[in-house]
SEKOLKOL-343814 format. One record per atom (N, C-alpha, C): residue in one letter; x, y, z. Coordinates in Angstrom, 2 decimals, decimal comma. Last residue first. Example, Ala and Ser with C-alpha at 12.3 -4.5 7.8 and 13.67 -1.06 7.14 Angstrom:
+--------+---------+---------+---------+
: residu :       X :       Y :       Z :
+--------+---------+---------+---------+
:      S :   12,85 :   -2,25 :    7,08 :
:      S :   13,67 :   -1,06 :    7,14 :
:      S :   12,90 :    0,03 :    7,87 :
:      A :   13,19 :   -5,69 :    7,80 :
:      A :   12,30 :   -4,50 :    7,80 :
:      A :   13,20 :   -3,30 :    7,80 :
+--------+---------+---------+---------+
END
This chain:
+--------+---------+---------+---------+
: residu :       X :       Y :       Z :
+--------+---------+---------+---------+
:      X :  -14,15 :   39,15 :   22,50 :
:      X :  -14,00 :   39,61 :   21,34 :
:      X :  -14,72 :   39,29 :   19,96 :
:      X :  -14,90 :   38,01 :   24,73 :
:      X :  -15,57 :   39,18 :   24,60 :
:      X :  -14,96 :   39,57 :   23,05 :
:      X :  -14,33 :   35,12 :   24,28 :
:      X :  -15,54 :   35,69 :   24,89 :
:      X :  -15,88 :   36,77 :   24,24 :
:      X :  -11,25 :   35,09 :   24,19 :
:      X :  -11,80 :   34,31 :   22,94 :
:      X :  -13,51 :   34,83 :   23,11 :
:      X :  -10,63 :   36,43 :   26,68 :
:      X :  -10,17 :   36,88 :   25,40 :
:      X :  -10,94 :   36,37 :   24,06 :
:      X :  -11,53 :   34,66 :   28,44 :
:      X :  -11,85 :   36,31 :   28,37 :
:      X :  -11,49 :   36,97 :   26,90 :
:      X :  -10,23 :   32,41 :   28,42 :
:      X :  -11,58 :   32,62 :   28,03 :
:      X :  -12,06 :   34,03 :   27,67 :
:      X :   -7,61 :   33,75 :   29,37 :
:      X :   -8,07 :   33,00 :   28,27 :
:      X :   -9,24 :   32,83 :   27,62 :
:      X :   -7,70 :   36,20 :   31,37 :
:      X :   -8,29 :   34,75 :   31,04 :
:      X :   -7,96 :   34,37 :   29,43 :
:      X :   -5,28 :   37,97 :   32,17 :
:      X :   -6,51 :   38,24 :   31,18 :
:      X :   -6,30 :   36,59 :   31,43 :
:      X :   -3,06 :   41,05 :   33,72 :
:      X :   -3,50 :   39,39 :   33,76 :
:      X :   -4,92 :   39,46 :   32,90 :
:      X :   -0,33 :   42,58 :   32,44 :
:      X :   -1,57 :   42,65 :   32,27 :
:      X :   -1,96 :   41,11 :   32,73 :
:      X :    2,54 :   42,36 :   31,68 :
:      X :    2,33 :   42,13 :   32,93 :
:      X :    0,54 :   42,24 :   33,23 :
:      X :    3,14 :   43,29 :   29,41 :
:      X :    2,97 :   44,46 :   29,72 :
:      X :    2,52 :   44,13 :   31,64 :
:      X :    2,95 :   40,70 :   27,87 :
:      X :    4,33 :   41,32 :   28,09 :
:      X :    3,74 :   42,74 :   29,14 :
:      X :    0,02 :   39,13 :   30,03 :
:      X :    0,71 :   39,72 :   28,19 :
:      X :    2,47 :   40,46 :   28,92 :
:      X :   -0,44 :   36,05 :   31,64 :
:      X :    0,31 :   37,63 :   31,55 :
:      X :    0,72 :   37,78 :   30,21 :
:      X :   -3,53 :   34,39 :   31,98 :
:      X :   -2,67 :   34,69 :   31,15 :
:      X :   -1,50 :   35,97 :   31,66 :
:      X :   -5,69 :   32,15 :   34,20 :
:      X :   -5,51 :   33,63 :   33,48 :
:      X :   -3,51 :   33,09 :   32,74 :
:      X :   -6,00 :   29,55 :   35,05 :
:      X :   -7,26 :   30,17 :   33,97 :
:      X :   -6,87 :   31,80 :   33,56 :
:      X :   -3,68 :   27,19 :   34,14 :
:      X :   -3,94 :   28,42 :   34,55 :
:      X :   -5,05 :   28,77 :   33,87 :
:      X :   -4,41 :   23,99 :   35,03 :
:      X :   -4,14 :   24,35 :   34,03 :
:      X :   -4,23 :   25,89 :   34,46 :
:      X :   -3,94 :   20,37 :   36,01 :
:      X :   -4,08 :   21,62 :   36,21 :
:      X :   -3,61 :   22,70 :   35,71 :
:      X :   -5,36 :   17,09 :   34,89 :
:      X :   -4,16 :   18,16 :   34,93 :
:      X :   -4,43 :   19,50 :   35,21 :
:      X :   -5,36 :   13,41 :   34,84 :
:      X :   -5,89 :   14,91 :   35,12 :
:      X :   -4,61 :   15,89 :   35,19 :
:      X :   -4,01 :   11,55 :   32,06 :
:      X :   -3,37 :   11,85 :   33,45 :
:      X :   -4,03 :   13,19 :   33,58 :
:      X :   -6,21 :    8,86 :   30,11 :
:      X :   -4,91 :   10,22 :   30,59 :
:      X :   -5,11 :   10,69 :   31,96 :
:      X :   -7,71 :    7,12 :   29,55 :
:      X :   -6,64 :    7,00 :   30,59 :
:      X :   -5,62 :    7,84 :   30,65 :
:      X :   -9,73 :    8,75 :   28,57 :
:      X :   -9,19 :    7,38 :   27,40 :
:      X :   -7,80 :    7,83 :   28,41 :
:      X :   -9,96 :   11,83 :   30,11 :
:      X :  -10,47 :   10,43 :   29,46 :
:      X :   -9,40 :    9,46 :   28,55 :
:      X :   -8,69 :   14,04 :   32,42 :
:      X :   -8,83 :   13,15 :   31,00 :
:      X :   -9,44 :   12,03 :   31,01 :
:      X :  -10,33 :   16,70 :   34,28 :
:      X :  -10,06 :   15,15 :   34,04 :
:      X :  -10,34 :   14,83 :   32,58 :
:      X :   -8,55 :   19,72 :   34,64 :
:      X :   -9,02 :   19,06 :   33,81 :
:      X :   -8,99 :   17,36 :   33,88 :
:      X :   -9,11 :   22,39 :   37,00 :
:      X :   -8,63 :   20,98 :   36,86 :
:      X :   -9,33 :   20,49 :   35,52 :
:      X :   -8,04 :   25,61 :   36,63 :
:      X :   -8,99 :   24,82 :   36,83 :
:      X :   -8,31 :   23,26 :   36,25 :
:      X :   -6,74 :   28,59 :   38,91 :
:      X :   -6,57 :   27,39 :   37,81 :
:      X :   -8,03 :   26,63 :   37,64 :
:      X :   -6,70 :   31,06 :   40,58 :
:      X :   -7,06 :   30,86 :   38,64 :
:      X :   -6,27 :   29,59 :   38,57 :
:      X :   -7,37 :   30,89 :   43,48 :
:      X :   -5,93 :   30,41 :   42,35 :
:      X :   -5,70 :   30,52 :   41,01 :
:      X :  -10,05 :   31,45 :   42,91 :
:      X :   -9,27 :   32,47 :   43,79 :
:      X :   -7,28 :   31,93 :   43,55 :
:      X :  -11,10 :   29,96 :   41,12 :
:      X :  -10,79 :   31,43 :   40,82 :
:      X :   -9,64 :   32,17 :   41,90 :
:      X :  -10,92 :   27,14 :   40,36 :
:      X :  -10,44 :   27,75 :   41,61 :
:      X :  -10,10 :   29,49 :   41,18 :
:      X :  -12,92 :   24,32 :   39,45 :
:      X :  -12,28 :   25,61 :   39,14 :
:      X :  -12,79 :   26,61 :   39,98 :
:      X :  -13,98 :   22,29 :   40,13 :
:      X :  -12,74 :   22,44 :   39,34 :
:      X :  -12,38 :   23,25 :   38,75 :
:      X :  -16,64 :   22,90 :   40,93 :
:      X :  -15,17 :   22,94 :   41,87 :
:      X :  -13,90 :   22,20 :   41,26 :
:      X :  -18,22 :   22,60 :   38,90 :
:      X :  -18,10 :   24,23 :   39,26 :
:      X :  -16,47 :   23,86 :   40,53 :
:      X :  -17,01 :   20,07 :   36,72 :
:      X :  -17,74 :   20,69 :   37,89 :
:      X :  -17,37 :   22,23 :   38,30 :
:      X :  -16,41 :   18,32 :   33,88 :
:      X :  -16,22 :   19,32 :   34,46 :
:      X :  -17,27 :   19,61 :   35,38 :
:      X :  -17,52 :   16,37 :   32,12 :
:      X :  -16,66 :   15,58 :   33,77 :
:      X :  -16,84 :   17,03 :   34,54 :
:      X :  -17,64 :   17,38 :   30,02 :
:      X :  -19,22 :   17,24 :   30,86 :
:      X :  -18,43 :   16,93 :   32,21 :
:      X :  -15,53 :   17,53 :   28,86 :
:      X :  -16,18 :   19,07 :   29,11 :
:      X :  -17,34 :   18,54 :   29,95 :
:      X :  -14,99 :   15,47 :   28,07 :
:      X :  -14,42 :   15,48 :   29,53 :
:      X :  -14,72 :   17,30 :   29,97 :
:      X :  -16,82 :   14,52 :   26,09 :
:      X :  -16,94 :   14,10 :   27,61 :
:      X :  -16,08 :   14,71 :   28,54 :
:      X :  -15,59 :   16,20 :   24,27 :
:      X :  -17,15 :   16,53 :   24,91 :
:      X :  -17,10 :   16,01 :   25,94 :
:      X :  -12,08 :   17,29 :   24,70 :
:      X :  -13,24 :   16,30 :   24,24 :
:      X :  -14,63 :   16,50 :   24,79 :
:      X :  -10,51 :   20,25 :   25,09 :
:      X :  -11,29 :   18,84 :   25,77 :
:      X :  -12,36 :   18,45 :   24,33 :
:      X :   -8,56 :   22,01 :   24,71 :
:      X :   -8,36 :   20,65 :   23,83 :
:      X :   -9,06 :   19,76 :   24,12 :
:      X :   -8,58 :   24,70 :   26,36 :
:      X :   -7,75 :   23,55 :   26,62 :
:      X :   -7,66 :   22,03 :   25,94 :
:      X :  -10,10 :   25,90 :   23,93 :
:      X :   -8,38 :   26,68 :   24,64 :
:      X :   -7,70 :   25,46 :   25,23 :
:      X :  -11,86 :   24,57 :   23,31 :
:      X :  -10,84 :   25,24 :   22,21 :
:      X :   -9,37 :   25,23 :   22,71 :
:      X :  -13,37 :   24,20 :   25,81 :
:      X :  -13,11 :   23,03 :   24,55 :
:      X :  -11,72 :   23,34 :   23,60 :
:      X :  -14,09 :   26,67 :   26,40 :
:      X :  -13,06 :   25,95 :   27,11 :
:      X :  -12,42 :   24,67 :   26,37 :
:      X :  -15,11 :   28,01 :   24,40 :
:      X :  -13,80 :   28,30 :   24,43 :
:      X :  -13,06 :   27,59 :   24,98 :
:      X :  -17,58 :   26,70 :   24,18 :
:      X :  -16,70 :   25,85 :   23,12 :
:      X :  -15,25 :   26,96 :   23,57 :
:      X :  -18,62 :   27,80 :   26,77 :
:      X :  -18,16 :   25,92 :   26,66 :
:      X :  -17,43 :   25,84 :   25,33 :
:      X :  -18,69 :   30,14 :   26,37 :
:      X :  -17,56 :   29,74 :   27,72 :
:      X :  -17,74 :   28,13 :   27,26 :
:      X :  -20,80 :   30,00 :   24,18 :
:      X :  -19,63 :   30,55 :   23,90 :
:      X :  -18,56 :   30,29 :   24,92 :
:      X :  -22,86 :   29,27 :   25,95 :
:      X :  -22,62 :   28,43 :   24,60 :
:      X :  -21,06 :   28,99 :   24,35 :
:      X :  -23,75 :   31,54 :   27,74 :
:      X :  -22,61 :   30,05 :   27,96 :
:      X :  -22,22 :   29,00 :   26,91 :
:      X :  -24,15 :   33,31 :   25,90 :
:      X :  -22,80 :   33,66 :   26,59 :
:      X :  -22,23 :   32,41 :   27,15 :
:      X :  -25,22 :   32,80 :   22,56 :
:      X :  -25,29 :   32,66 :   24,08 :
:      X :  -23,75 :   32,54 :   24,61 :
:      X :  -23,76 :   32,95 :   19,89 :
:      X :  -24,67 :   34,41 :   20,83 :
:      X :  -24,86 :   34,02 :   21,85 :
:      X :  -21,58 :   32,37 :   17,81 :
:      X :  -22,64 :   31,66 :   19,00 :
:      X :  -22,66 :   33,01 :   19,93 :
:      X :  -20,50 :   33,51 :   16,01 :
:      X :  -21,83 :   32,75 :   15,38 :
:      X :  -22,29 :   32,42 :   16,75 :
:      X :  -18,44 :   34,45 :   16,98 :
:      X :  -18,80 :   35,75 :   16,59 :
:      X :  -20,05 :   34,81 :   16,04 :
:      X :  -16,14 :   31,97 :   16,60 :
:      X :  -16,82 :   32,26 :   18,07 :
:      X :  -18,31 :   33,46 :   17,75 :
:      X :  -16,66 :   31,52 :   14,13 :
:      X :  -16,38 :   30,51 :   14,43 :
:      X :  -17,66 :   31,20 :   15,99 :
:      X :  -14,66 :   33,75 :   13,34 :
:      X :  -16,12 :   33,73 :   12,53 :
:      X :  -16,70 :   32,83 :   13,62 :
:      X :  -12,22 :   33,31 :   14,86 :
:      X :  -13,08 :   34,66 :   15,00 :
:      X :  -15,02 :   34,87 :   14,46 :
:      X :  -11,32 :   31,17 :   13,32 :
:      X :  -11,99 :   31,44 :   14,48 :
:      X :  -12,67 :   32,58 :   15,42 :
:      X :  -10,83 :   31,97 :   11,01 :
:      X :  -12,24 :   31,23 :   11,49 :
:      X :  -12,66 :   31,00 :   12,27 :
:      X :   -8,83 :   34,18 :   11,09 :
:      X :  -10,00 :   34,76 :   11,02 :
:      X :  -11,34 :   33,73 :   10,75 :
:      X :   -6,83 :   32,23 :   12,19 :
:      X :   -7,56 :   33,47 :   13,05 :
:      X :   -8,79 :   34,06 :   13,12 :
:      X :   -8,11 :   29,03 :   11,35 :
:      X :   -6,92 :   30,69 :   11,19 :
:      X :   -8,05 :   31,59 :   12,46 :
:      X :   -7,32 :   26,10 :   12,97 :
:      X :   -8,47 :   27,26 :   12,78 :
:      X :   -7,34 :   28,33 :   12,70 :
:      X :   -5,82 :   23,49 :   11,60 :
:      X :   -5,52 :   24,00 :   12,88 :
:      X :   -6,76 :   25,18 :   12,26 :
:      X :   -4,89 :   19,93 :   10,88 :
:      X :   -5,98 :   21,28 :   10,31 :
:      X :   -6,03 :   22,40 :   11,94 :
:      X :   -2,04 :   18,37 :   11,55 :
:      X :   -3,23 :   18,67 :   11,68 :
:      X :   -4,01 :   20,03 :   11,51 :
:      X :    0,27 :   17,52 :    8,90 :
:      X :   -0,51 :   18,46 :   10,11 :
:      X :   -1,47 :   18,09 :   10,34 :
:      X :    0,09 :   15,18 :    6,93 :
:      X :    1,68 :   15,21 :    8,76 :
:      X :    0,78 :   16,00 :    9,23 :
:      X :   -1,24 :   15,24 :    5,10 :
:      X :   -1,24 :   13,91 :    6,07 :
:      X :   -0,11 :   14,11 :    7,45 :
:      X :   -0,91 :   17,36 :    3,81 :
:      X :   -1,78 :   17,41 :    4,62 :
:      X :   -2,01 :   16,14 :    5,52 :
:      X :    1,83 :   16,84 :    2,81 :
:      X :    1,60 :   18,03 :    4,21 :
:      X :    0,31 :   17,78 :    4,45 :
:      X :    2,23 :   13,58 :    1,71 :
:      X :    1,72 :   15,12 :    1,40 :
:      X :    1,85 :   15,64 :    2,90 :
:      X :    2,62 :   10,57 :    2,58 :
:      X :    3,48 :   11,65 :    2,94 :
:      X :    3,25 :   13,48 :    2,86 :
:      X :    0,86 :    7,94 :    2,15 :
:      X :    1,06 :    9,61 :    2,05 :
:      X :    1,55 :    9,89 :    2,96 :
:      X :    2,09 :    4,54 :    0,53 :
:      X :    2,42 :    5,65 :    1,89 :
:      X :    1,63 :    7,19 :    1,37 :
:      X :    0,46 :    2,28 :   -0,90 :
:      X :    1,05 :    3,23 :   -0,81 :
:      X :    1,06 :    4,28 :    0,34 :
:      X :    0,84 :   -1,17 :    0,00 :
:      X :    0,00 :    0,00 :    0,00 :
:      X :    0,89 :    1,24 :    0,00 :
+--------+---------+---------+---------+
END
């Protein structure tokens, strides 16, 4: 059997900027929009966006816990960001309000 090798068989399809901009700018509910950012930003699968509970996530630490599925290792993740200017911003915050 023949091998592909083409570029589109090594990357994976990643969202440009400006589809994901289209992407978020189509869902009008505010929690429709905090569930596919969290999906986006940290890479969850549907199920492990449902595992999620309000106490896996620690505002007053900004992190929140992520349990994996298909036997990965849970993991704790920052819910804010520093830009160069030392500014703190969510992640979510950013993909949300823009």
């Amino acid at each position: 059997m023949p091998r592909l090798t083409g570029p589109a068989q090594r990357l994976s399809p990643y969202f440009t900027q400006h589809e994901l901009r289209a992407l978020f700018s189509a869902i009008t509910d505010r929690r429709d929009r905090a569930l596919f950012a969290l999906i986006y930003h940290y890479g969850l699968r549907v199920g492990e966006l449902a595992l999620l509970d309000r106490a896996d996530v620690d505002l007053e630490r900004g992190r929140i816990v992520v349990k994996r599925l298909k036997g990965g290792a849970w993991f704790e993740r920052p819910l804010w960001v520093r830009d160069a200017s030392g500014h703190t911003t969510s992640p979510l915050e950013l993909i949300i309000l823009r």
